[in-house]
N, C-alpha and C positions, 0 to 999 in steps of 0.2 A: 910242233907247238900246238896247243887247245887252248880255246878262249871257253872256261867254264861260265857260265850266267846263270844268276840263284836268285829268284826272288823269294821272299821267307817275310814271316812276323817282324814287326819291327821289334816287338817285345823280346824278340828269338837272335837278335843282331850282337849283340855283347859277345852270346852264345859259342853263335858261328865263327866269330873270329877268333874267339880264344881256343874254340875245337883246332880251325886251320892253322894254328899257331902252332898248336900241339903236332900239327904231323910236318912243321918245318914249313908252312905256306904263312909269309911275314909281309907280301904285299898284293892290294884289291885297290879297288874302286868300289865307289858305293853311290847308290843317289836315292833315294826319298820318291816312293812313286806313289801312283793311286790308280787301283783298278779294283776289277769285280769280276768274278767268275758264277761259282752255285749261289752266291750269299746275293748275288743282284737283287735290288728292289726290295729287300727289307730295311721296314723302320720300326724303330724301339719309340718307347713312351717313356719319359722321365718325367715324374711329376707332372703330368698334364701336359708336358710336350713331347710334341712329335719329331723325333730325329731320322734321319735320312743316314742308314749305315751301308748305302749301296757300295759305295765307293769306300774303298777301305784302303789304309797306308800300310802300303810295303816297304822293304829296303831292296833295290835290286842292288847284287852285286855282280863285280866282273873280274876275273883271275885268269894271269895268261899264267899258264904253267908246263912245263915240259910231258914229255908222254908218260913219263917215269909216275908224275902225281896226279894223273887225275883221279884214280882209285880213289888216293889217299881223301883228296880234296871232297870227289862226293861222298863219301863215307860219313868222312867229318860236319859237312853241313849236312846230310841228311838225320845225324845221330841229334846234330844239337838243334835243328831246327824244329822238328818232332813233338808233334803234340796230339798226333793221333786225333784230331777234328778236321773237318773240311776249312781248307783255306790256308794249309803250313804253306804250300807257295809250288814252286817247280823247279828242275835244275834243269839246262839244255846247255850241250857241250857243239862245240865246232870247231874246224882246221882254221887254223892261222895262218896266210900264203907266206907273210915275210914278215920278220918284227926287224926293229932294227933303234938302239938305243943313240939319240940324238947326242948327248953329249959326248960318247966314247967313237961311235961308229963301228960298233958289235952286232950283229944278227946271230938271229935263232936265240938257243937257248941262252947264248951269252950274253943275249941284250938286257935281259931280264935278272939275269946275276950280277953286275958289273955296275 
């Protein structure tokens, strides 16, 4: 089992799920974040005001998926997340010790199917 983590555009979030749809990945986690990387400490003028775009909103996601999809899974957020500027986001993958689905009492991959 890998736990995929994607954080991406918010603008780019529609995107991403219907790419991971498309390769057979039908369930994430998602949460609404705020950070800053190259773009820290800029601010825009709108009309005479001064806005603070340091902090900018992300979606992070999170997909546990069998070893069969993780290809599939960065593929597909990388294609739809993509917008070729600084700031499309990052994807970082890692080992899952044990999953284990509470209502069934299934582990591994069949916690996650079931």
């Amino acid at each position: 089992m890998k736990k995929i983590q994607a954080i991406v555009r918010a603008s780019k979030f529609d995107e991403v799920v219907e790419a991971l749809a498309q390769s057979d990945i039908h369930f994430l986690t998602f949460y609404e974040v705020k950070g800053y990387g190259h773009q820290k400490g800029e601010s825009r003028s709108y009309r005479g005001t001064v806005y603070d775009v340091g902090y900018i909103a992300r979606i992070k996601l999170e997909i546990l998926v069998s070893e069969d999809f993780v290809g599939a899974a960065i593929k597909a957020i990388e294609s739809a997340a993509k917008t070729g500027e600084k700031g499309d986001g990052l994807i970082y993958v890692s080992d899952i010790e044990k999953t284990v689905n509470i209502r069934t009492g299934s582990t591994g991959s069949a916690a996650i199917n079931s």
